[in-house]
Wavefront OBJ file of the C-alpha trace (Angstrom):
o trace
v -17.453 -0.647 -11.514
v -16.186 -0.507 -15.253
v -13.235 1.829 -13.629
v -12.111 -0.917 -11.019
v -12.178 -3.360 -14.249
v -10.090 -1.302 -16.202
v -7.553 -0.668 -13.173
v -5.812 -4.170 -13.812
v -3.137 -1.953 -16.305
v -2.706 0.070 -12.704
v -2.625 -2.806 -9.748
v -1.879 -6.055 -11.123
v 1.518 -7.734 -10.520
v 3.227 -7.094 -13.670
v 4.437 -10.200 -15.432
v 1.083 -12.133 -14.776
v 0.073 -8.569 -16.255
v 2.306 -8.383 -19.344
v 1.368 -12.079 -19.918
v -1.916 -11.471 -19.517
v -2.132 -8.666 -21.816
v 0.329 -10.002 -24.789
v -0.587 -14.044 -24.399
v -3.443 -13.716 -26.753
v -1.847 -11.374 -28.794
v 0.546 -13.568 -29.677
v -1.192 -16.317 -29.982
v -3.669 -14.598 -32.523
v -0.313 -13.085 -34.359
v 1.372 -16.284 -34.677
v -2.093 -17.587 -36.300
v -1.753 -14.705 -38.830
v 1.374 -15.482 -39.659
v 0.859 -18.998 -40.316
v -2.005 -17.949 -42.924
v 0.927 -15.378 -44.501
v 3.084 -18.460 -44.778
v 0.218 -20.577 -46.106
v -0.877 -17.760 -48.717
v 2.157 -17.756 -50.203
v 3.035 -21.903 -49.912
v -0.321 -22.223 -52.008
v 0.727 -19.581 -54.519
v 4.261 -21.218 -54.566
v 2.361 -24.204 -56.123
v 0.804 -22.366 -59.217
v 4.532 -21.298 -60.679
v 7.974 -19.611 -59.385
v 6.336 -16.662 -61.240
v 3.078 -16.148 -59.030
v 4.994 -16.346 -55.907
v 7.308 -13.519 -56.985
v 4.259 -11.368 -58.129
v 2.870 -11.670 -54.454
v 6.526 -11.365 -53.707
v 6.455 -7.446 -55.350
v 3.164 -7.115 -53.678
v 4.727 -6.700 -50.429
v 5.672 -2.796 -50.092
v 2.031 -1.644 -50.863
v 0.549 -4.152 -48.383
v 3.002 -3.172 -45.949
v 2.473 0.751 -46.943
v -1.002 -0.303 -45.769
v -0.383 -2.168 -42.695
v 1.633 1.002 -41.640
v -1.146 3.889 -41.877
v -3.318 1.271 -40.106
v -1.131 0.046 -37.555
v 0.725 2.930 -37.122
v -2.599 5.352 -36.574
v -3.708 2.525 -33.809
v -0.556 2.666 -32.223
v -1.626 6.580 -31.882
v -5.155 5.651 -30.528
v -4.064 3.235 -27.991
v -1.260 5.739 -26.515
v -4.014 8.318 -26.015
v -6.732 6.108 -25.253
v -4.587 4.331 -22.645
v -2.901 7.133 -21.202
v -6.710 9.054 -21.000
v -7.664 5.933 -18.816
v -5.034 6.036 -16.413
v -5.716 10.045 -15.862
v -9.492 9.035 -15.513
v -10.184 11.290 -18.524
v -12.913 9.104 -20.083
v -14.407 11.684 -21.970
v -10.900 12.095 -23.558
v -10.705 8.515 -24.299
v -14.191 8.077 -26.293
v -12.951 11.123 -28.531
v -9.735 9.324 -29.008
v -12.006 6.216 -29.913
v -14.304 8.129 -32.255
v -11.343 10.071 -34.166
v -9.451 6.706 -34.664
v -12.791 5.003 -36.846
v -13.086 7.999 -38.589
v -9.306 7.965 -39.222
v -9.796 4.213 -40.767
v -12.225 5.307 -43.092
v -9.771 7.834 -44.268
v -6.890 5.852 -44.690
v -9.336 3.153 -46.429
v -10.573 4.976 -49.289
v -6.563 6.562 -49.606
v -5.735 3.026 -50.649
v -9.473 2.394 -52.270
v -7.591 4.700 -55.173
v -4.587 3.655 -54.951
v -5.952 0.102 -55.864
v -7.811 1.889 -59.090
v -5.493 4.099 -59.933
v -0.999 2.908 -59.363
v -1.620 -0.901 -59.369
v 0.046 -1.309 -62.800
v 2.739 1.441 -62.737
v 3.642 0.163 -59.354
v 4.677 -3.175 -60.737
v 5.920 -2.031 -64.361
v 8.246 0.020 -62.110
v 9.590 -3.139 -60.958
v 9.576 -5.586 -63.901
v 9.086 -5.789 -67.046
v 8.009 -9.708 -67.342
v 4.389 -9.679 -68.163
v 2.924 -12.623 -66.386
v 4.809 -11.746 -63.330
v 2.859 -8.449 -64.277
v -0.251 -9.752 -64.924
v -0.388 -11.907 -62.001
v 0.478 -9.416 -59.689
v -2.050 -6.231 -61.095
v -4.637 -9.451 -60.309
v -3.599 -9.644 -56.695
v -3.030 -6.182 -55.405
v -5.983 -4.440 -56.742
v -8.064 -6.771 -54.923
v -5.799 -6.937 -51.597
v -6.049 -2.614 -51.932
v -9.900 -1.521 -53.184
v -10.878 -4.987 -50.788
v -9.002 -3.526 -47.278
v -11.842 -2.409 -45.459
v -12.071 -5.083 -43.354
v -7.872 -4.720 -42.738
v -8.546 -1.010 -41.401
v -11.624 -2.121 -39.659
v -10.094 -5.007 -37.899
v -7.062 -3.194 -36.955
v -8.696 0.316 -35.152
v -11.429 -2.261 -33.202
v -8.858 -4.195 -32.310
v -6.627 -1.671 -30.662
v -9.547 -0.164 -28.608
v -10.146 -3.279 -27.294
v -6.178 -3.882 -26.478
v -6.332 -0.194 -24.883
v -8.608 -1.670 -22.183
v -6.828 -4.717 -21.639
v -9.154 -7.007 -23.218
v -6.759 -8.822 -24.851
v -8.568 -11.884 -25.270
v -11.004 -10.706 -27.750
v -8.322 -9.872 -30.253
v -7.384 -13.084 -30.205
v -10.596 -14.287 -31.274
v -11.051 -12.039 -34.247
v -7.551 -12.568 -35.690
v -7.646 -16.023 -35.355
v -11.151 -16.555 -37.089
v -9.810 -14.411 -39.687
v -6.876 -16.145 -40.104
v -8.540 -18.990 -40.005
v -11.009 -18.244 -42.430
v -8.125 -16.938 -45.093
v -6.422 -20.474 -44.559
v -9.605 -22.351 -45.418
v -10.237 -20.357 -48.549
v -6.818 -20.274 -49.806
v -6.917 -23.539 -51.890
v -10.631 -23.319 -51.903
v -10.354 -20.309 -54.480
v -6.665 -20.581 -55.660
v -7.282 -23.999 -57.359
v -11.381 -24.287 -57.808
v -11.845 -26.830 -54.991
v -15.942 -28.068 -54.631
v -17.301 -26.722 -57.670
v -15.245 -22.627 -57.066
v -14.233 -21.532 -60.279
v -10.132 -21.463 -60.406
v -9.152 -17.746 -59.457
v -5.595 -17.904 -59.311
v -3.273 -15.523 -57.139
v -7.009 -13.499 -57.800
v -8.103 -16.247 -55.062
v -5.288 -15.938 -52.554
v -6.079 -12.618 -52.631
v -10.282 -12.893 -52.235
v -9.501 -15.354 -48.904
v -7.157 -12.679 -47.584
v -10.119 -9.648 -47.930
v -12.299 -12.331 -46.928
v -10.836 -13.074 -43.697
v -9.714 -9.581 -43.064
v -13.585 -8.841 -43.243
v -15.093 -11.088 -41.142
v -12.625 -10.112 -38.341
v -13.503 -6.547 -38.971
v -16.976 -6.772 -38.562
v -16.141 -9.568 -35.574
v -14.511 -6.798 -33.736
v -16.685 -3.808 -34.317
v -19.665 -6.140 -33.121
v -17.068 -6.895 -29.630
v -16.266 -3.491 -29.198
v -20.097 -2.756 -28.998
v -20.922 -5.391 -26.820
v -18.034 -5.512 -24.161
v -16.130 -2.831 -24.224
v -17.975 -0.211 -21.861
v -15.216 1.702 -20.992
v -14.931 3.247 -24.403
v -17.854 4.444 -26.140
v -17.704 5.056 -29.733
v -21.089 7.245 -30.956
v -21.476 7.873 -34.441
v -24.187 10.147 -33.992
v -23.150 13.837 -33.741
v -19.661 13.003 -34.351
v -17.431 15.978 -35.859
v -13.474 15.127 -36.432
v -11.766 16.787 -33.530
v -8.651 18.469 -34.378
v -6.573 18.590 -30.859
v -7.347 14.606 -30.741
v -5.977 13.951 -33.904
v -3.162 15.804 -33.675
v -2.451 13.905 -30.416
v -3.037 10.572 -32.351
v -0.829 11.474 -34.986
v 1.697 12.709 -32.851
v 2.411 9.566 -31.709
v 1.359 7.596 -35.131
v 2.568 9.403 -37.980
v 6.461 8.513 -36.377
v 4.828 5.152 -36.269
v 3.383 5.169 -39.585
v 6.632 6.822 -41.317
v 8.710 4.184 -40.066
v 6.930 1.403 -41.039
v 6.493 3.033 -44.376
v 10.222 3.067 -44.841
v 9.781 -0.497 -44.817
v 7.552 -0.729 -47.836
v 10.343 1.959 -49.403
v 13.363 -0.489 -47.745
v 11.467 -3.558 -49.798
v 10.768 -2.060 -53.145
v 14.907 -1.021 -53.225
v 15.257 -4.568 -52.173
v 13.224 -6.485 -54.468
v 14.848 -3.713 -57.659
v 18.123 -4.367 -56.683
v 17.599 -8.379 -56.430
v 15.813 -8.682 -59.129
v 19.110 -7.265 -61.355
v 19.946 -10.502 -60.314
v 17.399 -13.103 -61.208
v 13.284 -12.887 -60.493
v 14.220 -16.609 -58.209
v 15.942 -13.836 -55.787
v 13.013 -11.633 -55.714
v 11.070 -14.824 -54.972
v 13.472 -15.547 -52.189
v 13.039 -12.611 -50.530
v 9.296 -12.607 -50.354
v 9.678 -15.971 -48.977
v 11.891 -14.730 -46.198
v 9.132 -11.824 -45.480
v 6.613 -14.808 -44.982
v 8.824 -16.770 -42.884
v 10.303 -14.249 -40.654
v 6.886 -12.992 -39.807
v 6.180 -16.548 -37.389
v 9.422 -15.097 -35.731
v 8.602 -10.986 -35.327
v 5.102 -11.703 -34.648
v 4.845 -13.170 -31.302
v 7.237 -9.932 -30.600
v 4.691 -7.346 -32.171
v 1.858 -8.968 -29.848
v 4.395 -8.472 -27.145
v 4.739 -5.078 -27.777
v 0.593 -4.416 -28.657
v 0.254 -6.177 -24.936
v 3.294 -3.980 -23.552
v 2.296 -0.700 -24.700
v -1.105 -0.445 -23.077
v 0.271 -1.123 -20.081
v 3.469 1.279 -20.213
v 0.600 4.229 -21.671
v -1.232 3.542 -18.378
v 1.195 3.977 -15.872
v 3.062 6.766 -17.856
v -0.540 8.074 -17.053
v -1.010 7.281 -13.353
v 2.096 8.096 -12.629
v 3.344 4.250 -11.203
v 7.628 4.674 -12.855
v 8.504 1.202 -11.145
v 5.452 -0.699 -12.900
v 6.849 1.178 -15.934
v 10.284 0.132 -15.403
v 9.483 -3.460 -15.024
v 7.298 -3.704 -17.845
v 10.366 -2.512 -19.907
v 12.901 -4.797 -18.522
v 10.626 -7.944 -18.683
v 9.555 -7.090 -22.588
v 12.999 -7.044 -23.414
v 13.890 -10.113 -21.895
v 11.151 -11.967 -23.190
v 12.084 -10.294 -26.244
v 15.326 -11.206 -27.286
v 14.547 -14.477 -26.037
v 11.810 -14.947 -29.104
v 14.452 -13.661 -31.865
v 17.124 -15.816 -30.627
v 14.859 -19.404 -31.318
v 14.230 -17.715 -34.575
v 17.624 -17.049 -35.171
v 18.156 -21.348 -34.014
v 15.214 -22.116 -36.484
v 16.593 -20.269 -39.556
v 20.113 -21.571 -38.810
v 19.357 -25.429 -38.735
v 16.323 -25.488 -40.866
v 16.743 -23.107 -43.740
v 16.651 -25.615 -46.539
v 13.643 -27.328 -44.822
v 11.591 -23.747 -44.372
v 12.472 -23.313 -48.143
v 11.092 -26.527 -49.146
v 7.402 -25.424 -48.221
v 7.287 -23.282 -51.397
v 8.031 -26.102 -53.781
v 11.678 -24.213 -53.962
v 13.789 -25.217 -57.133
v 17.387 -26.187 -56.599
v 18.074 -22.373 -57.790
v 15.720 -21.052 -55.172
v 17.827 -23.632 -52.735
v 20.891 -22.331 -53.698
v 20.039 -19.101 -53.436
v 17.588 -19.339 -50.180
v 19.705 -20.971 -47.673
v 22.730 -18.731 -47.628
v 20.165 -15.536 -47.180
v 18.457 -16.892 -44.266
v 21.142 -17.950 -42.613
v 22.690 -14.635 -43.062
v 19.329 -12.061 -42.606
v 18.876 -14.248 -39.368
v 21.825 -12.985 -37.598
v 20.519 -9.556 -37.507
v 17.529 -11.461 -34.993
v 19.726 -11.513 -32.364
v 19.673 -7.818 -32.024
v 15.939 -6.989 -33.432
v 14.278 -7.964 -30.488
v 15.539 -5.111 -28.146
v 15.034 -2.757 -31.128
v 11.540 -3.515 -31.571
v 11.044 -3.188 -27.989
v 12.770 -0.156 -27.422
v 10.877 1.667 -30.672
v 6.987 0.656 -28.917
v 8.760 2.111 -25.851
v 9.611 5.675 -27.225
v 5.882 5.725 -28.959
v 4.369 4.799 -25.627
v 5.645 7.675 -23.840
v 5.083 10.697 -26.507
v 8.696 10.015 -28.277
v 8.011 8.192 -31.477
v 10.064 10.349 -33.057
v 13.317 8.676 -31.229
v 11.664 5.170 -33.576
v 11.775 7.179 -36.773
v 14.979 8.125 -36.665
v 16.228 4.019 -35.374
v 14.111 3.028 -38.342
v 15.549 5.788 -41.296
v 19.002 5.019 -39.935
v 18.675 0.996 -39.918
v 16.609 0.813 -43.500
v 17.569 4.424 -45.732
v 20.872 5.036 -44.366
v 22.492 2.101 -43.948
v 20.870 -1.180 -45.462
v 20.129 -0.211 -49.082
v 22.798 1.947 -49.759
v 25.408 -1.423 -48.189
v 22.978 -4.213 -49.919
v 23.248 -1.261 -53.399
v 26.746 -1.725 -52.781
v 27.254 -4.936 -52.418
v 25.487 -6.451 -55.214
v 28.123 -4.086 -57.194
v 30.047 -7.902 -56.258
v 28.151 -9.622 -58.578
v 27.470 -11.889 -55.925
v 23.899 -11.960 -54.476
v 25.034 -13.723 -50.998
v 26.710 -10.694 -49.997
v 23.689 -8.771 -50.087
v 22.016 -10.183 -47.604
v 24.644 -9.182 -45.470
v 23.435 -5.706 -45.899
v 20.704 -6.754 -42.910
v 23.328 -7.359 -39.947
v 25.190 -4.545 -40.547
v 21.990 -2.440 -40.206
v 20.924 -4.146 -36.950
v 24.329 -3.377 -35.178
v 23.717 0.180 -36.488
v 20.306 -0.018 -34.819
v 20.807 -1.362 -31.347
v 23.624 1.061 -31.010
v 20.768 4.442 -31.465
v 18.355 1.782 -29.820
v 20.321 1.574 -26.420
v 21.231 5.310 -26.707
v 17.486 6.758 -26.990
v 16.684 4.455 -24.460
v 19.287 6.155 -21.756
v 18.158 9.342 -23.182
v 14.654 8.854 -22.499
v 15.079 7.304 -19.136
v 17.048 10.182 -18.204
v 14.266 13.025 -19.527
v 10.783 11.325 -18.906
v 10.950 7.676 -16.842
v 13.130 8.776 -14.034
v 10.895 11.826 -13.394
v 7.332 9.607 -13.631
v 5.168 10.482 -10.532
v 6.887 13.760 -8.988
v 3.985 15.374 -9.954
v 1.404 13.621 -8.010
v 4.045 13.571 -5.008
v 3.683 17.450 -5.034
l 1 2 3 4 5 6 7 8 9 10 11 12 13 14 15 16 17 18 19 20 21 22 23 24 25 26 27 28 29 30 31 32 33 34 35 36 37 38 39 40 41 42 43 44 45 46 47 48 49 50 51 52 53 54 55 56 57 58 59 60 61 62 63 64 65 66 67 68 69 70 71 72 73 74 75 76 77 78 79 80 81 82 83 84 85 86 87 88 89 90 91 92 93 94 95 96 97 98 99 100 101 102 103 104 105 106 107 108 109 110 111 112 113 114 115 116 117 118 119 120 121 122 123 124 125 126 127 128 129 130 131 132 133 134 135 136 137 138 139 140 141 142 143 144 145 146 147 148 149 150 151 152 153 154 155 156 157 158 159 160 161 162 163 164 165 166 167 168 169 170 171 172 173 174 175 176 177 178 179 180 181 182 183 184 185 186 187 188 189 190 191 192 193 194 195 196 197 198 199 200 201 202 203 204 205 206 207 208 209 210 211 212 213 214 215 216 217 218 219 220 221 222 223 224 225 226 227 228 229 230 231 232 233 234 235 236 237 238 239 240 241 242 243 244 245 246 247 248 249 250 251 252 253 254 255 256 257 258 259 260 261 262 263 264 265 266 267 268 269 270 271 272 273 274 275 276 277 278 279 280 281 282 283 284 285 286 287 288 289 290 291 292 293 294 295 296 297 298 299 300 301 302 303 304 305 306 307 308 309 310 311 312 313 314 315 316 317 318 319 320 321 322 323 324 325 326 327 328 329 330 331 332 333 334 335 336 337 338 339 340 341 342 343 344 345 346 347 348 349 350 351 352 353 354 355 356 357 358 359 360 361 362 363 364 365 366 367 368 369 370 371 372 373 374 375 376 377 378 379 380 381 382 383 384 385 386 387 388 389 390 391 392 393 394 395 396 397 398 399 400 401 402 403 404 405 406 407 408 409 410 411 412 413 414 415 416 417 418 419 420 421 422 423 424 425 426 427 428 429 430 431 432 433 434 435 436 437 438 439 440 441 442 443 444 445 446 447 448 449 450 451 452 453 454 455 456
């Protein structure tokens, strides 16, 4: 019974499939990115100054993000992949390893919250209510992220067996939750003392919580085809490796993110703190546009795991071509959005002409480099899926390390901060070039050859 529910990934046609699968997603990822955008629009309203301490904020919360995500991007390509060889056994250990993993990677950034909070920002500036506000925020956000690691491993199981749906519900009622608390605790609404940025970041543990605990309860209750048992449970080497095989590419190139921002937010901030601020803002925004595409991909890689598994290359292929599509399809409204309604997106944050000034030329610019990021992004979830996250790492080192700090380092040697955003096209070009090539590559090596094996 449970393995003729599960079989969907195997027999279903696949674009009611991928739909299926990455509908919710989305819809639960554009929810959380309407609560990023919120965070920071509420934050915007206490000074310029609090927004560009949340601003700094961003590489350690995206550090965190990564080990998470990137570790659950390991579990579901083993998980998945276990299913669709009928290795079940294989799949709970892959299940049980990935909690214990969480825990892990929590208390990592438990200390990390105690202990590099304050050298972390004095690394960055040297204003001390920028500082102040921003050693407030973070130390919460990091000895508070439980619930983050929580929410993200429970979530993924449940995306391994294609029940989609749930992780809609837990994002969105923690997303939900954040937005409702946000001015609650930010400004001391019905009798709550007046935290502060402290407050922005309480809702976002708060919410991150709840939806932890919201999906550990789901997993337990509907999720038969994976059991996680606590009981007896010794870390098992040869599944974490496999995790990590895929995950740590994962992990390492989301991490050059956080390292891509920090060189980012030092080299605009040589500038003026307003460019910092516009920066962060562009983080928030962008996020309703990449979003929906990550829930694409967290529906799409499932499904690619599976079949990679059972051995079906055309579902495979299909899955691909329709991800892309849908893909670049997402990025280029974005790219419409940012183009016609910069000044308009800017004017949530209670921007200053400055902020104006500066804001609209870098959107308008960064956004260009959508029209090639959807493919990318696509492409990298592909390589992971099928054992080759290392093909992502190197998309990711060349895009961020090799080629858009060292241009955007150059550039602002102009004196002129608009040609540092230009620093972001260039490194997209750079990336859909490796993209396309990786993808031949691994079409010619692994996809083409799907299924010989159970032929023989």
């Amino acid at each position: 019974m449970e393995a003729r529910q599960e079989n969907k990934m195997g027999v279903m046609p696949v674009n009611r499939l991928l739909l299926s699968m990455s509908g919710p997603i989305m819809i639960s990822m554009l929810v959380q990115a309407l609560y990023n955008i919120v965070d920071s629009i509420f934050v915007a309203r206490i000074n310029e100054d609090a927004l560009t301490a949340v601003s700094l904020a961003f590489p350690i919360q995206s550090l965190m993000i990564a080990v998470g995500a990137g570790t659950g991007v390991g579990v579901n390509a083993l998980l998945s992949k276990s299913l669709g060889e009928k290795d079940f056994k294989k799949a709970n250990r892959a299940a049980e390893n990935g909690v214990f993993l969480a825990v892990i990677s929590y208390v990592i950034f438990l200390a990390v919250g105690v202990l590099a909070v304050m050298p972390f920002y004095r690394s960055q500036t040297d204003a001390p209510e920028i500082v102040a506000y921003g050693v407030q925020y973070l130390t919460i956000v990091c000895t508070m992220s439980m619930g983050m690691f929580a929410q993200i491993i429970f979530e993924r199981l449940l995306q391994s067996t294609g029940k989609t749906f749930y992780t809609m519900i837990t994002q969105g009622t923690g997303a939900i939750i954040n937005i409702i608390l946000d001015p609650i605790l930010i400004f001391g609404w019905f009798g709550m003392p007046q935290m502060g940025v402290a407050g922005a970041a309480a809702a976002t543990v708060a919410g991150q919580i709840v939806a932890g605990v919201m999906a550990m309860v789901i997993n337990h209750k509907v999720n038969h085809e994976v059991q996680v048992r606590i009981r007896g449970f010794r870390p098992d080497r040869n599944i974490i490796c496999g995790i990590y095989k895929v995950g740590i590419p994962s992990i390492i190139m989301q991490a050059i993110g956080s390292v891509m921002t920090y060189g980012m937010n030092r080299i605009l901030i040589s500038f003026t703190s307003t460019a910092t601020a516009v920066f962060g803002v562009y983080f928030k925004l962008q996020s309703f546009i990449f979003m929906p595409v990550f829930g694409l991909n967290n529906g799409m890689v499932p499904i690619i795991a599976y079949n990679y598994g059972a051995g079906k290359r055309e579902r495979l292929v299909r899955t691909i071509r329709l991800s892309i599509v849908y893909a670049v399809v997402l990025m280029a409204v974005g790219f419409l959005v940012f183009q016609i309604m910069a000044e308009q997106l800017l004017q949530l944050f209670d921007a200053s002409e400055r902020m104006v000034a500066i804001g609209v030329p870098a959107l308008r610019i960064i956004s260009i480099s959508f029209l090639f990021a959807g493919f990318c992004i696509i492409c990298g979830s592909v390589f992971q899926a099928l054992g080759n996250g290392v093909y992502s790492l190197l998309v990711s080192v060349a895009r961020q390390l090799v080629v858009l700090l060292p241009v955007a380092y150059l550039f602002a040697k102009s004196g002129n901060v608009n040609h540092v955003w230009w620093a972001f096209p260039i490194a997209e070009v750079i990336s859909v070039t490796m993209s396309a090539g990786f993808l031949v590559r691994i079409y010619r090596k692994i996809i083409c050859h799907i299924g010989e094996g159970q032929q023989n």
